[in-house]
C-alpha positions in Angstrom: 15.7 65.9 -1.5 15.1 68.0 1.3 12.1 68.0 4.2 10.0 71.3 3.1 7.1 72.3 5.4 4.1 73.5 3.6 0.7 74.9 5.0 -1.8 73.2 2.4 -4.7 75.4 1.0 -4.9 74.3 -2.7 -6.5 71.0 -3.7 -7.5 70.4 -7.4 -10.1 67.7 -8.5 -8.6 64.7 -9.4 -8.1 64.0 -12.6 -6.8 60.7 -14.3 -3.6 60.0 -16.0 -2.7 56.7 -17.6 0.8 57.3 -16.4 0.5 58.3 -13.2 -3.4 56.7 -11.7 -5.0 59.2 -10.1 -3.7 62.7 -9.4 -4.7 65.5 -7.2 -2.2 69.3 -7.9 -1.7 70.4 -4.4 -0.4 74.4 -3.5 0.2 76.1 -0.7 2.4 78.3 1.6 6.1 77.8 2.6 7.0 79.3 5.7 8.4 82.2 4.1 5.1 82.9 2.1 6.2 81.8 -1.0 3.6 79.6 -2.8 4.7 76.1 -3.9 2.7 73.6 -6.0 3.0 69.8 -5.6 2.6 67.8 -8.2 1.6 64.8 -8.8 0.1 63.4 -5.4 -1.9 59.7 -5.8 -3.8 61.4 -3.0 -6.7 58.9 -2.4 -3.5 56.1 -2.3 -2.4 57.6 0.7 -3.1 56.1 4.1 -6.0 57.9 5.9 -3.4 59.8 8.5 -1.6 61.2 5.3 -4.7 62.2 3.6 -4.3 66.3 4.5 -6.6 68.9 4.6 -7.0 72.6 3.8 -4.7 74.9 6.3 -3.0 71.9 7.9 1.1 72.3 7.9 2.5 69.4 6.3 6.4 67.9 6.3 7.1 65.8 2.5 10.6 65.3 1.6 10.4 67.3 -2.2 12.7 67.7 -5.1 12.5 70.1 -8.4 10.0 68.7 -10.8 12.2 69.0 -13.5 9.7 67.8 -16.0 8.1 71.5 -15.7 9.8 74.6 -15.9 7.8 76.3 -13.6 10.1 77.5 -10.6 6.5 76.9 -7.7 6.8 73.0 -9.0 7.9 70.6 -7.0 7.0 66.7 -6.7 7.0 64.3 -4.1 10.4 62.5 -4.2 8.4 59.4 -5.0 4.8 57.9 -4.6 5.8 56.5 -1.6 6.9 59.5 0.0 5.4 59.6 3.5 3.1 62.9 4.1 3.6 64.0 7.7 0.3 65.9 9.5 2.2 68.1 12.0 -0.1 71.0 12.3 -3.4 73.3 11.5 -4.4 76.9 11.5 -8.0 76.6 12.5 -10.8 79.6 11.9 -10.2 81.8 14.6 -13.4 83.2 15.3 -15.1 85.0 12.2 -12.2 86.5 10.9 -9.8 83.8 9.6 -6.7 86.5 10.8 -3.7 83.6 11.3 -4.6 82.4 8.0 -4.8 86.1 6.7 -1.4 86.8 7.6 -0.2 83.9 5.1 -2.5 84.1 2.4 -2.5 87.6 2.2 1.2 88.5 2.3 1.1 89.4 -2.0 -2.3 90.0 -3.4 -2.7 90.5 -6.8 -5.3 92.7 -8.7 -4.3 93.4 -12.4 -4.7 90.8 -14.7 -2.6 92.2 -17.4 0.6 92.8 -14.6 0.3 89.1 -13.4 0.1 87.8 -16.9 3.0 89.9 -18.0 4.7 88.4 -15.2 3.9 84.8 -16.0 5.0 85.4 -19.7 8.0 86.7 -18.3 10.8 83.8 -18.5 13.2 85.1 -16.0 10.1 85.7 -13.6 7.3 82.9 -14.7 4.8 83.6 -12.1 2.5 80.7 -12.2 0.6 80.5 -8.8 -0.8 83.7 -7.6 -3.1 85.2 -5.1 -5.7 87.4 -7.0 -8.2 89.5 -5.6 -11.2 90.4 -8.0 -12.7 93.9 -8.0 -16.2 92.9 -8.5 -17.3 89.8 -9.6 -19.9 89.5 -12.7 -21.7 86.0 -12.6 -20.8 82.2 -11.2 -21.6 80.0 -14.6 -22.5 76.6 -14.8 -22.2 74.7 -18.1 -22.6 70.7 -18.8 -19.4 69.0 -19.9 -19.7 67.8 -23.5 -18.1 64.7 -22.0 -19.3 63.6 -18.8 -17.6 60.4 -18.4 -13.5 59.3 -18.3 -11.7 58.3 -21.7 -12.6 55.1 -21.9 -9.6 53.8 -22.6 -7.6 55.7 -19.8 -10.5 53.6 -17.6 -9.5 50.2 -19.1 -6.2 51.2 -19.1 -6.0 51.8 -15.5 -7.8 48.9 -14.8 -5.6 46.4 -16.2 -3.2 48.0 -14.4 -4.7 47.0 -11.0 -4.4 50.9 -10.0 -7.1 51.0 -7.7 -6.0 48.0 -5.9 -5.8 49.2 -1.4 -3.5 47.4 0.9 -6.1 45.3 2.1 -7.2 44.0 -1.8 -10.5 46.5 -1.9 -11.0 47.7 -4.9 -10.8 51.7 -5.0 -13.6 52.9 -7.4 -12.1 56.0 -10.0 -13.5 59.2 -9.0 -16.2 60.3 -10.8 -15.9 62.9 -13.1 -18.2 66.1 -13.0 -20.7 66.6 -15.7 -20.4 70.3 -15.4 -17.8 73.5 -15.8 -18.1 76.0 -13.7 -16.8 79.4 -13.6 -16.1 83.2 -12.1 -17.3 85.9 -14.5 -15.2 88.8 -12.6 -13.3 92.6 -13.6 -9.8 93.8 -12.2 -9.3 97.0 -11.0 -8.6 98.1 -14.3 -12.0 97.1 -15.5 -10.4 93.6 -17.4 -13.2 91.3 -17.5 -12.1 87.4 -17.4 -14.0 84.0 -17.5 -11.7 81.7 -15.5 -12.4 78.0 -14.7 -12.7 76.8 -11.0 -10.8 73.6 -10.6 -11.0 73.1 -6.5 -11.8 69.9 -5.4 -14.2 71.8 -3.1 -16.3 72.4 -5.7 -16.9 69.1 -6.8 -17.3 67.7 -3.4 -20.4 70.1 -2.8 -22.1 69.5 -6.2 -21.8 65.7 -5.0 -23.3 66.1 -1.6 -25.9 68.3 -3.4 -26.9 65.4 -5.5 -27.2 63.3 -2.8 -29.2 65.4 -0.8 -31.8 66.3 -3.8 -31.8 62.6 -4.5 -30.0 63.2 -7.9 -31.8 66.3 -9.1 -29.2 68.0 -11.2 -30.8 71.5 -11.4 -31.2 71.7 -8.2 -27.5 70.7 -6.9 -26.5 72.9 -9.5 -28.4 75.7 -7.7 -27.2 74.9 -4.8 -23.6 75.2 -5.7 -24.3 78.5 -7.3 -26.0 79.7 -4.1 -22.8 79.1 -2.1 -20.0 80.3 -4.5 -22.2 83.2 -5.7 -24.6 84.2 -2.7 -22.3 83.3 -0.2 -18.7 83.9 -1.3 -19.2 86.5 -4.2 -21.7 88.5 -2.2 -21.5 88.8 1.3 -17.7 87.3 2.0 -14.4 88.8 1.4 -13.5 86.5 -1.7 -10.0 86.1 -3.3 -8.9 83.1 -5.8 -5.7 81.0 -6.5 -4.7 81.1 -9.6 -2.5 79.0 -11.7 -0.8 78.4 -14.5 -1.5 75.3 -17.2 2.0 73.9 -18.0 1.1 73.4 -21.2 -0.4 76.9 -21.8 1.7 79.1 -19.8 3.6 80.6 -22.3 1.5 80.3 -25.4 -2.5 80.8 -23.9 -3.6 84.8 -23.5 -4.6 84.1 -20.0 -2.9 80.7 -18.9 -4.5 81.0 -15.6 -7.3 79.0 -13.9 -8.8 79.2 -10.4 -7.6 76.3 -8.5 -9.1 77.4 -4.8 -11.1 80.2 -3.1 -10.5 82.1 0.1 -13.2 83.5 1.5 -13.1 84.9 5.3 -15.8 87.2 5.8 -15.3 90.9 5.7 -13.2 92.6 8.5 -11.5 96.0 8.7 -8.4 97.0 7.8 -6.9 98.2 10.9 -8.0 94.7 12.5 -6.0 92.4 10.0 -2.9 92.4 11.8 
């Protein structure tokens, strides 16, 4: 067990596990640049104060999750493991530059080298910082299912999961009726279709909702309009990527996108 300070700037949707309640895959930074993933995390469990966000530093005493052979996995040393808050790079102006020099210290942009590397057993790269060289289309597609299993729900109920401190119940987060993806070519001309699985995401197609009074098509244009308009077109946009433990080694391309980063465009000599 050891304290490991970790600047947060991946944060999955939840999804639901029978075995575990709710669960949120968290990545990020290590002082030295090297990216860590943290998983699982009950994350709407914890206390308001432990409840991070994007680009804060946070202090979690961590140990080897051994149930996963990727070397960025780690897990909290149990569910009660306190979070610590201790510290936040803020948007500096319009140029993001302290959270450049972090993000940006190993950029990828060839598919076929990062999947090599993941496939690669003494290497087995599974969270990476890619940079597309253009990108193609944002798709939206409807889930064929657009409600939890069943019986995960029941499950989980008669397991008193979603029971707070103070006896309110804690309502399971809803689960998105729709997919939606990056169309997008490396520099090599490699065209991909990968997932986006950021919490972000799904947060803005619910506020969307809510805002057009639970008109689908238009949230869904809305979302589009930001991750397309916005970050694709006028924004310097790079993605995490990671793995899928159970696809790593067996799936042509195991990797998803688990988080944007999107400063807006500055010049080279200005970076550092």
């Amino acid at each position: 067990m050891a304290v490991t300070k970790v600047l947060i700037t991946v944060k999955t949707y939840p999804a639901i596990s029978t075995k575990y309640d709710e669960l949120v895959c968290t990545a990020g930074f290590r002082e030295d640049g090297t990216m860590i993933r943290i998983y699982p995390v009950q994350f709407r469990k914890k206390s308001f104060g432990e409840q991070y966000a994007k680009y804060q530093w946070v202090e979690i005493d961590l140990v080897k999750n051994t149930s996963d052979f990727r070397p960025e996995s780690f897990r909290p040393h149990s569910h009660d493991t306190e979070i610590k808050i201790i510290g936040e790079i803020k948007p500096d102006g319009e140029a993001w530059h302290e959270r450049r020099k972090i993000v940006l210290k190993k950029v990828y942009n060839n598919l076929t080298e990062l999947i090599a590397e993941a496939k690669d057993k003494d290497v087995c790269t599974s969270l990476a910082v890619f940079k597309p060289t253009k990108i193609i289309d944002f798709i939206i597609e409807e889930e064929k299912e657009k409600e939890w299993d069943q019986k995960k729900i029941e499950h989980l109920k008669q397991m008193n999961i979603f029971e707070s401190a103070t006896t309110a119940k804690q309502e399971v987060v809803k689960k998105l009726p729709y997919k939606f993806s990056y169309t997008f070519v490396d520099n090599e001309g490699r065209e991909a279709t990968l997932m986006n699985e950021d919490w972000e995401i799904g947060e803005l197609y619910w506020n969307c909702l809510r805002r057009h009074e639970g008109n689908q098509a238009k949230a869904c244009a809305d979302v589009r309009k930001k991750y397309m308009d916005d970050f694709a077109l006028t924004k310097d946009l790079y993605f995490y990527l990671g793995t899928g433990q159970r696809f790593h080694f067996v799936g042509p391309n195991p990797f998803m996108i688990i988080g944007t980063f999107h400063p807006k465009h500055i010049s080279q000599t200005k970076l550092f």
